[in-house]
Backbone as a ProteinNet text record, in pm:
[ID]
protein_1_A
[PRIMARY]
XXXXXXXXXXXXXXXXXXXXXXXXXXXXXXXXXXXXXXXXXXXXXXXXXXXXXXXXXXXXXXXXXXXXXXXXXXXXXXXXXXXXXXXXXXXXXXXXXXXXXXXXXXXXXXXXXXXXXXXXXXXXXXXXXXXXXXXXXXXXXXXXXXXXXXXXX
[TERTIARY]
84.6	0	88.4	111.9	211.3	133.4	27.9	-53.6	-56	-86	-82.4	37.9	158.6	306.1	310.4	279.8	314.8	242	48.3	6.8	109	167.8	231.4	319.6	435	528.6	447.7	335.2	300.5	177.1	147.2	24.1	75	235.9	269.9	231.8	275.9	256.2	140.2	52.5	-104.1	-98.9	-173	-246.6	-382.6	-442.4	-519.9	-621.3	-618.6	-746.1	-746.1	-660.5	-634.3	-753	-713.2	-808.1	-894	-954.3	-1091.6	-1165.8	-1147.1	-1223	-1227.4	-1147	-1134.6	-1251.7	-1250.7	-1369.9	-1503.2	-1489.7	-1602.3	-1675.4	-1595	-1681.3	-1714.9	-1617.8	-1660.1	-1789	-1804.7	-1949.9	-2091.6	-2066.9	-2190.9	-2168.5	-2063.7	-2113	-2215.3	-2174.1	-2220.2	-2393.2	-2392.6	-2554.9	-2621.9	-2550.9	-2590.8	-2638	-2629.2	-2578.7	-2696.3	-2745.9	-2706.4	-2689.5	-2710.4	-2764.8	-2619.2	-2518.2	-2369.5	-2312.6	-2263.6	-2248	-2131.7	-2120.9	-1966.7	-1855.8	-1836.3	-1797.1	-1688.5	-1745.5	-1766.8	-1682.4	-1701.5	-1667.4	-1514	-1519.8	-1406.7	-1307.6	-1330.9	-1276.8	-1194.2	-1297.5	-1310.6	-1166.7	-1166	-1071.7	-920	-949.3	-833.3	-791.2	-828.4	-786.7	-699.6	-803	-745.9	-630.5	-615.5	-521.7	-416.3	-481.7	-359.6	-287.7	-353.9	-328	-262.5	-330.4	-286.9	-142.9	-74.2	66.9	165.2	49.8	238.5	324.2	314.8	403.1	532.2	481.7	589.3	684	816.2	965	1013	946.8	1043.1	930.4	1039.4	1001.8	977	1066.4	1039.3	879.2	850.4	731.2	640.2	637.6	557.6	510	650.7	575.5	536.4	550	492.9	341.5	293.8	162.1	104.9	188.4	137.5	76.1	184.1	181.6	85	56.6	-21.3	-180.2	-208.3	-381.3	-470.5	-450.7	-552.7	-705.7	-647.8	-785.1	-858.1	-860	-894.6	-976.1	-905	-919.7	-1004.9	-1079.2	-1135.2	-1271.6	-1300.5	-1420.6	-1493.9	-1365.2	-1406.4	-1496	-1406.3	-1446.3	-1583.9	-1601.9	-1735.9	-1841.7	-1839.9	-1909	-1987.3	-1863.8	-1900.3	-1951.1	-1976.3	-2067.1	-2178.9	-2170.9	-2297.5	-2392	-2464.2	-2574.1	-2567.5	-2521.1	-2534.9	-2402.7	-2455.1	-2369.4	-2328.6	-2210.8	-2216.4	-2086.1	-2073.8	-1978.8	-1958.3	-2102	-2133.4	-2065	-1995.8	-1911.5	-1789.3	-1685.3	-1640.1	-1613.7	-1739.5	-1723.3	-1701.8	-1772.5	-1754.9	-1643.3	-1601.5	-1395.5	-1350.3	-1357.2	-1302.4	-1324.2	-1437.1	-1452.4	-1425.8	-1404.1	-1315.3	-1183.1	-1143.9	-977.9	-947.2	-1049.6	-1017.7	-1033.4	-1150.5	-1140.5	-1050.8	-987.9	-838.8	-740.7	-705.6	-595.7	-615.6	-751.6	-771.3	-789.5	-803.1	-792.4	-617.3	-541.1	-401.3	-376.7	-483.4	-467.5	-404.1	-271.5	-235.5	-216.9	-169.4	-160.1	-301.1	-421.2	-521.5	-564	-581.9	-577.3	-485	-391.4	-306.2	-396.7	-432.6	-490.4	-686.6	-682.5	-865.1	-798.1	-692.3	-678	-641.4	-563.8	-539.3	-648.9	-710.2	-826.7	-937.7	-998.8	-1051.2	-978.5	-834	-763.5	-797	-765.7	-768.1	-926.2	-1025.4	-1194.6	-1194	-1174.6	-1189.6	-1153	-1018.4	-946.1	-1044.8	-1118	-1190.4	-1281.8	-1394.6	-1485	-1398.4	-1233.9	-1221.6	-1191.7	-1090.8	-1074.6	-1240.8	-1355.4	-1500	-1521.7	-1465.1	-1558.4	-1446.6	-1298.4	-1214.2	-1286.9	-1309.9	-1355.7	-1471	-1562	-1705.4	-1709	-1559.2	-1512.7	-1440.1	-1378.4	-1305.3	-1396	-1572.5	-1634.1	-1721.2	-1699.9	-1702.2	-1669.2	-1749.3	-1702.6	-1540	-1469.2	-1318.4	-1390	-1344.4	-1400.6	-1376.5	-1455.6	-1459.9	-1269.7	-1264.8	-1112.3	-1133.8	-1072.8	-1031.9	-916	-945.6	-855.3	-706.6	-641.6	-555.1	-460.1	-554.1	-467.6	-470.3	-392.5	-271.9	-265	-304	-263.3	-110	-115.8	40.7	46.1	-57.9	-60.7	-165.4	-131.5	-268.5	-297	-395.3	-457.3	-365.1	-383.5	-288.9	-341.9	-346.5	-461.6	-464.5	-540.1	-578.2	-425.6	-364.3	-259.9	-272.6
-119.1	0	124.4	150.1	242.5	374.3	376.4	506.6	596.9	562.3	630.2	679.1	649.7	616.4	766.3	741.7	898.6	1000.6	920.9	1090.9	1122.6	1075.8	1149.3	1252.9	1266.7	1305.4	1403.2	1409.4	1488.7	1542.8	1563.7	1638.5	1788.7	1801.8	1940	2027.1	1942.8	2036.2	2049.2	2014.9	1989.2	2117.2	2167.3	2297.8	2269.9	2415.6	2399.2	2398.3	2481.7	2499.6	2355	2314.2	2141.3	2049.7	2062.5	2000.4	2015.1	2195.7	2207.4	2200.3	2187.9	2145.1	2023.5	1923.8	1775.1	1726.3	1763.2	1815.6	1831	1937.7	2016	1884.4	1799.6	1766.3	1628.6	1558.3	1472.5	1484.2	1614	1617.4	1656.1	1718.7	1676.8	1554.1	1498.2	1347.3	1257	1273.6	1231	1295.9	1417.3	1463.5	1397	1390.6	1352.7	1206.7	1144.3	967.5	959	822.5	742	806.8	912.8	953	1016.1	1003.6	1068.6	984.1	1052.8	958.9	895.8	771.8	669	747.1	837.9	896.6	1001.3	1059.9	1150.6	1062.9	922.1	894.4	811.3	767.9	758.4	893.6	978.7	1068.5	1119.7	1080.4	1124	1023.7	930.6	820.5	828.6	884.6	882.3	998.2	1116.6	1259.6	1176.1	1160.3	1062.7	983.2	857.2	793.9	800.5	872.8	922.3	1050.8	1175.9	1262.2	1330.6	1350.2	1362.5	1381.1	1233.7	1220.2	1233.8	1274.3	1345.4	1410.8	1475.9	1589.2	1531.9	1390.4	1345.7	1285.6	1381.7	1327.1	1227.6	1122.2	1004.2	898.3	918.2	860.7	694.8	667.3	523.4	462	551	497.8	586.9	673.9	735.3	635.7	622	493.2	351.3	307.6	208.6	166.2	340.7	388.2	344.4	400.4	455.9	268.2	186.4	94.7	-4.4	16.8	-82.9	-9.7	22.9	63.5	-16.5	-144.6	-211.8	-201.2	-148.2	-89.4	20.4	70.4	144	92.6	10.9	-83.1	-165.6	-243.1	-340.3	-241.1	-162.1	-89.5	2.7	36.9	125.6	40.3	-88.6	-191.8	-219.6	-284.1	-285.4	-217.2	-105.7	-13.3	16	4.6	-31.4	-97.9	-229.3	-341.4	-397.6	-319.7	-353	-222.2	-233.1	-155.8	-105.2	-161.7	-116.8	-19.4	56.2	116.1	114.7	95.7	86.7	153.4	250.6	366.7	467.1	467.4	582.3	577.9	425.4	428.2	481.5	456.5	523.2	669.3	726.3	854.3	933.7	858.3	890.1	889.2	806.9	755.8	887.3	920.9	1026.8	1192.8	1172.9	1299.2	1321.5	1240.3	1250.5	1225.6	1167.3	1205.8	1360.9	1368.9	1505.1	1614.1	1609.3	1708.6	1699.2	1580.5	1565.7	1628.9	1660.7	1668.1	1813.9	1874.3	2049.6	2093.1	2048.6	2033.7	2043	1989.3	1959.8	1836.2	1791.5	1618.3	1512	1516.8	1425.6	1298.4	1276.6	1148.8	1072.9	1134.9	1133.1	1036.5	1200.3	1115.5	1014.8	1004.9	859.3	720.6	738.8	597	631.6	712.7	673.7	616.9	630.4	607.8	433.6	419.7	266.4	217.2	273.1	201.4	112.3	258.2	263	132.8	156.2	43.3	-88.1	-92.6	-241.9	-304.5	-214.8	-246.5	-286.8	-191.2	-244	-315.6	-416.9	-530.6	-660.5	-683.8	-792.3	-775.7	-632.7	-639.3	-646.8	-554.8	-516.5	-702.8	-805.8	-943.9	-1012.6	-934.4	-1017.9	-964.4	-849.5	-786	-830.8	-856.8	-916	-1085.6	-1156.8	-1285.2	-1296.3	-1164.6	-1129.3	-1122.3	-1016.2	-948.7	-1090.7	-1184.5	-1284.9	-1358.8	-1391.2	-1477.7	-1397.3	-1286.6	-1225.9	-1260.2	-1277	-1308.2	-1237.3	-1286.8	-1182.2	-1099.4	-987.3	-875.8	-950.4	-880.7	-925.4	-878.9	-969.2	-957.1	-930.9	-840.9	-760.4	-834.5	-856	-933	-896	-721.8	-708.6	-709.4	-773	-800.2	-910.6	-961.4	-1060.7	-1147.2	-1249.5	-1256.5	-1264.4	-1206.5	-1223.6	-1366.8	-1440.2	-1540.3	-1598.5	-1670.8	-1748.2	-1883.8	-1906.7	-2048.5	-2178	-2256.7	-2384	-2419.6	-2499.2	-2578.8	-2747.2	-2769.4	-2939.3	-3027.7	-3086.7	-3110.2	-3296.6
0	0	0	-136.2	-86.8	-130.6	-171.4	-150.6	-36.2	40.5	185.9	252	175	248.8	182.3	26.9	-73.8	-8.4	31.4	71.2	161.1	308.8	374.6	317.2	210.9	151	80.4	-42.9	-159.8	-71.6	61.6	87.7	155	202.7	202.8	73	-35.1	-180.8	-277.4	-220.9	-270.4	-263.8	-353.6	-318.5	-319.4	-218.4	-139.7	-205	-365.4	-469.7	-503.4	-516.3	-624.4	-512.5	-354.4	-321.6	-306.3	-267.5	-242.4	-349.8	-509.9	-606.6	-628	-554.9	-586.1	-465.4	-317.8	-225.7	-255.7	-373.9	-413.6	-458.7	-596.4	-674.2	-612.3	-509.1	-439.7	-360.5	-293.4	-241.4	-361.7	-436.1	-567.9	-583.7	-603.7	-669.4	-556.9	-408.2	-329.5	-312.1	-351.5	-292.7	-458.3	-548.7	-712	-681.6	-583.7	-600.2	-581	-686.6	-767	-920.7	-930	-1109.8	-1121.4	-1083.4	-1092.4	-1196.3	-1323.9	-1432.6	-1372.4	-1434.6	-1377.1	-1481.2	-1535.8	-1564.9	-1500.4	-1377.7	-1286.8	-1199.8	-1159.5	-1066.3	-1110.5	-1221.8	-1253.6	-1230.8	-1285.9	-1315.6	-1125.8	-1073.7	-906.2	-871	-921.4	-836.6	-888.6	-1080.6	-1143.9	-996.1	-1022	-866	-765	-670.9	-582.6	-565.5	-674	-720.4	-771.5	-879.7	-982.5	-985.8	-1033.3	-1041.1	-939.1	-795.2	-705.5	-639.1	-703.2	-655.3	-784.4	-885	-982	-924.5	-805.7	-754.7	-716.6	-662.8	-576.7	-583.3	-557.8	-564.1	-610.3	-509	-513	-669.8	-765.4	-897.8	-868.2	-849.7	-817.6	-739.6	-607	-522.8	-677.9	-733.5	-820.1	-925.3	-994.4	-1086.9	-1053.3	-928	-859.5	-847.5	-791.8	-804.5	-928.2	-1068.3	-1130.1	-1199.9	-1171.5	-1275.5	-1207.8	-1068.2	-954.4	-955.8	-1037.6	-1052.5	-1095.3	-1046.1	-1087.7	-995.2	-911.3	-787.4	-851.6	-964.4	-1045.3	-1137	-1167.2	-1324.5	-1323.8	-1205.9	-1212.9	-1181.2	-1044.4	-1059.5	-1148.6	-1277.3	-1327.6	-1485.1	-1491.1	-1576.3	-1532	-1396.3	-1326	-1386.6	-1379.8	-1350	-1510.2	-1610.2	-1743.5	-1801	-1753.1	-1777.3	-1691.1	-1604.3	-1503	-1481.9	-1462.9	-1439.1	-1251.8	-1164.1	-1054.5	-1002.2	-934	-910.4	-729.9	-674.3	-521.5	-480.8	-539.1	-515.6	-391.2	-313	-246.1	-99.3	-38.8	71.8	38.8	-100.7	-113.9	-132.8	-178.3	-213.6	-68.4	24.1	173.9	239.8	173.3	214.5	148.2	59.9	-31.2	44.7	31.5	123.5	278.3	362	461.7	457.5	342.1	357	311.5	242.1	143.6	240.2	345.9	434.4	584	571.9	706.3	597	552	428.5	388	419.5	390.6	572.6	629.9	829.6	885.7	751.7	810.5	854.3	892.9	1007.8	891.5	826.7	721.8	785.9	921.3	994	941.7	997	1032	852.2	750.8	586.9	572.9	634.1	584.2	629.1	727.5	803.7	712.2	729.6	648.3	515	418.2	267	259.9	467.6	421	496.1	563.1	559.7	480.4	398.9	290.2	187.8	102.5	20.2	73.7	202.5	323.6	287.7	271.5	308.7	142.5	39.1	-105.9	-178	-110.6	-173.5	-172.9	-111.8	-101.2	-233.7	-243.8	-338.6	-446.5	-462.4	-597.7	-648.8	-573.9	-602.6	-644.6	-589.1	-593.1	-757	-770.6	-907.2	-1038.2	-976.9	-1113.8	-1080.7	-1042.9	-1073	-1140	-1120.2	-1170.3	-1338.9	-1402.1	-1508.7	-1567.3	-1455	-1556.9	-1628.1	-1609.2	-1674.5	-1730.5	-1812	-1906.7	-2025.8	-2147.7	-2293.8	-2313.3	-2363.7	-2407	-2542.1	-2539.4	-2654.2	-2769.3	-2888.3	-3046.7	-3048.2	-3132.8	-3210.9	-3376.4	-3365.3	-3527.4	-3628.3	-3734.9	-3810.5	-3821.3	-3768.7	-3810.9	-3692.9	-3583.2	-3414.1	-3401.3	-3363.6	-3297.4	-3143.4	-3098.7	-2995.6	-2919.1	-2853.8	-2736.9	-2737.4	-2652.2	-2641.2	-2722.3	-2784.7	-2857.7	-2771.3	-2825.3	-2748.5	-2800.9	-2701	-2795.2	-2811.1	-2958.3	-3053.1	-2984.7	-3003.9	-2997.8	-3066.4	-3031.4	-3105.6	-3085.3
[MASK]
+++++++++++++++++++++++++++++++++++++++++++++++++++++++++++++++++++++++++++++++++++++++++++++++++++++++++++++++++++++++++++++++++++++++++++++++++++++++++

C-alpha cells in the first residue's frame, strides 16, 4: 500500500485549490448519487489515485503507483458493464480524507486512505472474478494474440 506512504510526503505540496475542487466535486457526486455519471466517478478516483501524486519526488514509489492501478481498473471496468452502481461508501472515504488533508490532520488522511484500500481489496478481487467470466471482446482481423490459445494437437 504504498498510496498512503506517498500521501504522507506529496500532501505538504497539494495545493489547497487542487483540493478544495477535488472536495467540491466529491461532495456533488455524493448529494448527485445514484444519477452521478460513472464517468464523474471515474474521473473522481483517477484525482485521488492518480493525479494527485504526480508531484511526488520520489520517482520510483511514483511509478509504482502509477503501474499498480488495478484498484482502479477493475471498478471502473465494473461499473461499465454492469448496471449497478455501489460507489457511495467510497465517495464517503473520499470525502473525509479530502477534508483531514484540507484540516491539516495528514496522519489522520493517511490511516482513512489505508483504511478505505484495506476495506476495497476484497470487493475489488470479488468484481475481477465477476469481469473474468465475461465473454473476451470481439477480435479484429488485423490483431494478434500475445498469447494465442494452444490448438488441440
Amino acid at each position: 500500500l504504498l498510496e498512503p506512504q506517498a500521501l504522507l510526503h506529496i500532501a505538504p505540496t497539494l495545493g489547497r485549490d487542487g483540493v478544495e475542487a477535488l472536495a467540491a466535486r466529491v461532495q456533488a457526486a455524493i448529494a448527485g448519487f445514484p444519477a452521478v455519471p460513472v464517468t464523474e466517478i471515474d474521473a473522481i478516483e483517477q484525482a485521488m489515485f492518480g493525479t494527485m501524486y504526480d508531484g511526488l519526488r520520489n520517482s520510483r514509489m511514483l511509478g509504482s503507483i502509477h503501474r499498480n492501478q488495478i484498484s482502479l481498473l477493475v471498478p471502473r471496468l465494473f461499473r461499465h458493464h454492469f448496471p449497478m452502481i455501489d460507489d457511495l461508501p467510497s465517495l464517503h472515504d473520499y470525502a473525509q480524507i479530502l477534508h483531514h488533508l484540507r484540516a491539516g490532520a495528514v496522519n489522520v488522511a493517511q490511516v482513512l486512505l489505508r483504511n478505505h484500500l484495506l476495506r476495497v481489496e476484497p470487493l475489488t478481487l470479488a468484481r475481477l472474478r465477476v469481469l473474468s467470466l465475461l465473454p473476451p471482446p470481439h477480435k479484429v482481423s488485423y490483431l494478434s494474440a500475445v498469447h494465442p490459445e494452444e490448438s488441440d494437437v
